[in-house]
C-alpha positions in Angstrom: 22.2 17.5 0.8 21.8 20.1 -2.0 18.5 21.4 -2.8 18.5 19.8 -6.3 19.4 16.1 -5.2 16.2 16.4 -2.2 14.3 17.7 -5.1 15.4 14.7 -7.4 15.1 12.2 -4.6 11.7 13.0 -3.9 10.4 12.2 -7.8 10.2 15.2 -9.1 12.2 15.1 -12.6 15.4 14.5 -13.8 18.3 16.3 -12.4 18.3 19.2 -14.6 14.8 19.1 -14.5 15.0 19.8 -10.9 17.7 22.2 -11.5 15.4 24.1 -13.9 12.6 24.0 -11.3 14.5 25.6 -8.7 16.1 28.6 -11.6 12.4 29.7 -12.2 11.7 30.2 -8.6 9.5 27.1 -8.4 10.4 25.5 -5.2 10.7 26.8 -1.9 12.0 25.3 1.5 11.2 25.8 4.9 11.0 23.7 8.5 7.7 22.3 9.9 7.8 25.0 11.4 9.0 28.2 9.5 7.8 29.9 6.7 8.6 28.9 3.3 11.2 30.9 1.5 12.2 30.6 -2.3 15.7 29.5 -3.0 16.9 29.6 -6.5 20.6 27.9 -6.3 20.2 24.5 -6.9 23.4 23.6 -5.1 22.5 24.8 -1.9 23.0 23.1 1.3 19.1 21.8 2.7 18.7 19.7 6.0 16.5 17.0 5.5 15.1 16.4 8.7 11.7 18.7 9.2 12.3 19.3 5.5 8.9 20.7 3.7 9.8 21.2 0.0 7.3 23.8 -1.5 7.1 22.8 -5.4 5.0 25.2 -7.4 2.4 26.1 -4.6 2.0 22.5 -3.3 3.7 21.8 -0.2 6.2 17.9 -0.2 7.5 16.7 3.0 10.9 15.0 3.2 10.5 11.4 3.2 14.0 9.5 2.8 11.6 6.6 1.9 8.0 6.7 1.1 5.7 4.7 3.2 1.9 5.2 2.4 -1.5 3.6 2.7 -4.3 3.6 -0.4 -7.6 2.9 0.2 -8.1 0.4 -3.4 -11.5 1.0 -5.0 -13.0 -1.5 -6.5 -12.5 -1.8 -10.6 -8.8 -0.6 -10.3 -5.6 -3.2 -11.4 -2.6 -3.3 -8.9 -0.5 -2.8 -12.0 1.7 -0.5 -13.7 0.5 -2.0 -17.0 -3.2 -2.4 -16.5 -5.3 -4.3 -19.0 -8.8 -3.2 -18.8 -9.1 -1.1 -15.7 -7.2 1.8 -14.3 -4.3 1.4 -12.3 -4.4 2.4 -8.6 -0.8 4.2 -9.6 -3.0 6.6 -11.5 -4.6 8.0 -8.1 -1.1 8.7 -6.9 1.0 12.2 -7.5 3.8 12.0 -10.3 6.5 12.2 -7.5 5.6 9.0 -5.7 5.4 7.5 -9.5 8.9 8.9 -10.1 10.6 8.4 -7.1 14.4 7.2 -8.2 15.0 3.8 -7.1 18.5 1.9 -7.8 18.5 -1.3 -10.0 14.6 -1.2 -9.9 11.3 0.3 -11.3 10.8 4.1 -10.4 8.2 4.9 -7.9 6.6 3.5 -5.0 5.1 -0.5 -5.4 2.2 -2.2 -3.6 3.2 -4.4 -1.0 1.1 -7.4 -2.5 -1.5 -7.1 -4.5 -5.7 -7.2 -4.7 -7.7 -8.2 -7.5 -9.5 -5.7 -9.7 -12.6 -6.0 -7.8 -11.8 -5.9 -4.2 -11.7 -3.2 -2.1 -9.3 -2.3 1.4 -5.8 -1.4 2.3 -2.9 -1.4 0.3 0.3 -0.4 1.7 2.9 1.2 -1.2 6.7 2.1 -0.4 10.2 2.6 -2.3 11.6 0.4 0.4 12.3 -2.8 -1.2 13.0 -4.5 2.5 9.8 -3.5 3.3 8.0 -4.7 0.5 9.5 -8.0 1.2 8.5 -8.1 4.9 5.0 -7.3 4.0 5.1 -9.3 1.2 6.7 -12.7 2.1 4.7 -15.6 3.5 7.8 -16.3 5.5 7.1 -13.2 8.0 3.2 -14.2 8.6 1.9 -10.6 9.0 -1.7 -11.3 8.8 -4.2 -9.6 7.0 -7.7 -9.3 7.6 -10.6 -9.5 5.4 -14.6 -9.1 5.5 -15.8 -11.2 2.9 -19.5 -11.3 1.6 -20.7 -14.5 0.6 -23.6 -15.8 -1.7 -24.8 -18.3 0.6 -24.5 -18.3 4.4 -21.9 -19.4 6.3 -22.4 -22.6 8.5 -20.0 -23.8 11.5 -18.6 -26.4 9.3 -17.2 -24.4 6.3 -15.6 -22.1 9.0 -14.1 -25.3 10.2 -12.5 -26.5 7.2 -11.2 -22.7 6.5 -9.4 -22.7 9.9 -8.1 -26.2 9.5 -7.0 -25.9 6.0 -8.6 -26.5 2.1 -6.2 -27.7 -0.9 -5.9 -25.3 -3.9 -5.9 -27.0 -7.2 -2.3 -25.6 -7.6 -0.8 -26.7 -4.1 -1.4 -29.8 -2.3 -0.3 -28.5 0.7 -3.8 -27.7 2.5 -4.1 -23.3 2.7 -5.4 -22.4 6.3 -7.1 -19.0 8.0 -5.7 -18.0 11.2 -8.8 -16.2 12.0 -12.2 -16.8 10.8 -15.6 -15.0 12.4 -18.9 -14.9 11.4 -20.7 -11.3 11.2 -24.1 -12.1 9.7 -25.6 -15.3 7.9 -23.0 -14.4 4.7 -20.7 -11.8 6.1 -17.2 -13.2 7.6 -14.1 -12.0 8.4 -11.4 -13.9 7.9 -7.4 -13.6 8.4 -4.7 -14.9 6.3 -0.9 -15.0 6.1 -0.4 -16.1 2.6 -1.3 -14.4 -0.4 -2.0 -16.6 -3.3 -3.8 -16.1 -6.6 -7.5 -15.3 -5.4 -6.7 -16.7 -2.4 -9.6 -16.1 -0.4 -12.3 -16.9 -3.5 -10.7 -20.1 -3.9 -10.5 -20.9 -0.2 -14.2 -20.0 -0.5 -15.3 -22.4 -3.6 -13.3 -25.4 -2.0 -16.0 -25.0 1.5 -18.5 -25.0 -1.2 -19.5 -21.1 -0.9 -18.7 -17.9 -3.6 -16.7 -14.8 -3.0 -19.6 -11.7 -3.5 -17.9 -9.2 -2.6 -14.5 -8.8 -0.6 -12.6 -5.7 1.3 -9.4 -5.7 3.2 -9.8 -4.2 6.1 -6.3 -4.7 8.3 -2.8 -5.6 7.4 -0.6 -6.6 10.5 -2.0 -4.0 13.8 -3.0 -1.8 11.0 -6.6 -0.7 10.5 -8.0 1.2 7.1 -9.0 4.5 8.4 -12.8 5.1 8.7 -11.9 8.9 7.2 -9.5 7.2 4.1 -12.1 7.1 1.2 -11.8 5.2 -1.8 -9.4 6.2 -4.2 -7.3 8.0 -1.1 -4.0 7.7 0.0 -1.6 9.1 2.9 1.8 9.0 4.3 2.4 6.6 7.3 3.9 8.3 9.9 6.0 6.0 12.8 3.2 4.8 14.7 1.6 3.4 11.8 4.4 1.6 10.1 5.1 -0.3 13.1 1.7 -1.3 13.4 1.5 -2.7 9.8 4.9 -4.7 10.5 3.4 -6.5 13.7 2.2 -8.5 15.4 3.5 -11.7 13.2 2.0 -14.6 14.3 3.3 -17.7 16.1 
């Protein structure tokens, strides 16, 4: 691949803006585990793998496709077209904004989304097949939720989550897969759907209200304790195939 189409590929400009970029001495190249050196022909040859791009001062690994996690503060819209808060896209660099896609919208997209006020994971990618896995109720990856309630929990609302509730949109009854108390109005519970306000409306049908609510795990994969608000890294491997099982029965 040459130097200008990594640069492009990664979300960095247009072509000739990359082209530009790399005339100016902007980038640099190097393996993960050599030391950077400045190349100023746009055309020439790179290897992608172990590919660290070094674009003025900042150093951008490879990635063929981006896979990341965000840790969602609350008061932030899962939108690239907010209306009235900001949009988590706005605590992400302008490359994973950018990122070319073909026949779609530029830049990495949340795999599902969370409402303005909750907190947790959020897994973003370019990788439309992965969006869909994450996405689609057909797959069943579960994801796991502590959920604060204004009254407490008894035995029998945690019954009638785990055996299903009816939605005033769906008459087919909406079940948890999982569902544990933590304290008199702390639960966790686990879904594998993800309707409009889902879990609040699962909530008011037992007869209880949504205070507060954080995502906390999305297939095998756990927010990071060291992942603060407003954060976000790359998934590496491990941690992909984590968030991509274990579907349920």
């Amino acid at each position: 691949m040459q130097l200008a189409d990594a640069l492009y590929s990664q979300g960095f400009g247009t072509r000739r803006f990359c082209q530009a970029l790399i005339e100016r001495g902007l980038v640099a190249v190097r393996s993960r585990s050599g030391a950077p050196c400045i190349v100023r022909e746009p055309n020439q040859d790179v290897d992608e793998d172990g590919l660290i791009l070094r674009v003025d001062d900042q150093d951008w690994p490879f990635q063929r496709k981006a896979y990341l996690m965000l840790h969602k503060p609350a008061g932030t819209e899962c939108s690239q077209r907010p209306r009235s808060h900001p949009s988590i896209y706005s605590l992400l660099p302008a490359p994973l904004r950018q990122r070319p896609v073909r026949g779609g919208t530029p830049g990495v997209q949340a795999a599902g989304r969370l409402d303005q006020d909750t907190t947790g994971l959020l897994l973003l990618s370019d990788d439309g097949q992965f969006l869909h896995r994450m996405s689609s109720p057909r797959h069943r990856v579960p994801k796991r939720y502590r959920v604060w309630t204004r009254h407490a929990i008894d035995a029998s609302q945690m019954q009638r989550l785990l055996s299903g509730v009816v939605l005033d949109d769906d008459p087919k009854p909406v079940a948890a897969t999982g569902c544990e108390a933590v304290a008199d109005r702390v639960l966790d519970l686990t879904l594998t759907q993800g309707k409009y306000h889902q879990v609040k409306r699962m909530l008011a049908a037992v007869g209880n209200r949504v205070e507060r609510l954080h995502r906390m795990q999305i297939g095998a994969l756990g927010l990071p304790g060291d992942l603060a608000p407003g954060q976000w890294r790359w998934l590496d491997a491990d941690q992909l195939g984590l968030a991509m099982s274990p579907a349920l029965p």
